[in-house]
C-alpha positions as CSV (number, residue, x, y, z in Angstrom):
1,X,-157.4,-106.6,-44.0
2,X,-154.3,-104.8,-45.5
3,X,-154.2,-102.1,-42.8
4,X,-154.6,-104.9,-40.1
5,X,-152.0,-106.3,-41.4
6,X,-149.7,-103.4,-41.7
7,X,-150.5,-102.3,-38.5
8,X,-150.0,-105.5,-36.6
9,X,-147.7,-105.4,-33.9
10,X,-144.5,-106.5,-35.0
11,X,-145.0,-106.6,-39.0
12,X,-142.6,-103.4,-39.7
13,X,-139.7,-105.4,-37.2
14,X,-140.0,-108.9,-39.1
15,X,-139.9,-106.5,-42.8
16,X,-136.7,-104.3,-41.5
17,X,-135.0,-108.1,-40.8
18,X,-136.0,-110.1,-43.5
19,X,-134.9,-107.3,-45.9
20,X,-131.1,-107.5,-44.3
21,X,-131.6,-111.2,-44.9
22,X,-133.2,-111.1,-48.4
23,X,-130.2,-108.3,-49.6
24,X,-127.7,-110.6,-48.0
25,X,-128.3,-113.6,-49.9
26,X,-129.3,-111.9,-53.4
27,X,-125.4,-109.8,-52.8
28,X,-124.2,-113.8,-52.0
29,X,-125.5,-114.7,-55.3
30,X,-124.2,-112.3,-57.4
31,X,-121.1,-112.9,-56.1
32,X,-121.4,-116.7,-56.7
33,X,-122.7,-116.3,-59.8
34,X,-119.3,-113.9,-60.8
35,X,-117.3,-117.0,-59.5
36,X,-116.5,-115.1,-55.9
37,X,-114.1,-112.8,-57.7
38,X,-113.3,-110.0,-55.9
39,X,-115.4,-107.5,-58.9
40,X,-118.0,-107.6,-56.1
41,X,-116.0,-105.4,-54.2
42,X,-116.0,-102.6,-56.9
43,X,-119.9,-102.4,-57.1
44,X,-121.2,-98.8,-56.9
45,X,-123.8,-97.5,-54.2
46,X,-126.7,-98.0,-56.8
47,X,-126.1,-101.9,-57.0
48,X,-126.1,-101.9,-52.9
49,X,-129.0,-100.0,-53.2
50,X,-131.0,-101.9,-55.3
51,X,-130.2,-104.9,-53.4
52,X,-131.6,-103.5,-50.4
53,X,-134.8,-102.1,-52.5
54,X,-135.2,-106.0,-53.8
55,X,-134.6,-107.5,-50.6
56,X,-137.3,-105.1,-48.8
57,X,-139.7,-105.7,-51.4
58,X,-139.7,-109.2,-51.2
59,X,-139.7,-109.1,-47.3
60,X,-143.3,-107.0,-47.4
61,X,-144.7,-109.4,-49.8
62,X,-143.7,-112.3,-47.2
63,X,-144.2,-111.0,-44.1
64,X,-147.7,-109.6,-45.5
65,X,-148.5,-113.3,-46.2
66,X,-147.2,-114.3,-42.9
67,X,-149.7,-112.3,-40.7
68,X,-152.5,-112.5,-43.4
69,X,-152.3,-116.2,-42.5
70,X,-152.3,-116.0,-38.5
71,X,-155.4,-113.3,-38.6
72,X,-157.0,-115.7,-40.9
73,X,-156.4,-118.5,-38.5
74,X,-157.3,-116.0,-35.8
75,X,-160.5,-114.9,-37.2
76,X,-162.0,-118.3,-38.1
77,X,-161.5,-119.4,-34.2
78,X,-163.9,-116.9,-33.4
């Protein structure tokens, strides 16, 4: 099932999005959470980084669960 998955069309495009999404909103709330100071602004590369690497993480894990679902719901019509 995973490589059905991975290989669905359309998985890879909904990962690449949701991980922009993901990093934006964990970067908004760091920099709630630091009282929307302008320290944000002197993060290094790493902290950008690791925000993307979080954000893409979680993205695979929910877009996996996304499509697992529809081929399920697919499969069981047959």
């Amino acid at each position: 099932m995973l490589k059905r998955v991975v290989t669905y069309k359309g998985f890879w495009k909904s990962v690449i999005v949701l991980s922009f999404v993901y990093a934006l909103v964990l970067f908004l709330l760091r920099w709630g959470f630091s009282g929307f100071t302008s320290e944000v602004k002197n993060l290094s590369a790493s902290s950008y980084l690791v925000f993307l690497l979080c954000g893409f993480v979680a993205s695979v894990f929910v877009t996996f669960g996304k499509y697992w679902a529809k081929l399920k719901r697919e499969d069981q019509r047959k």
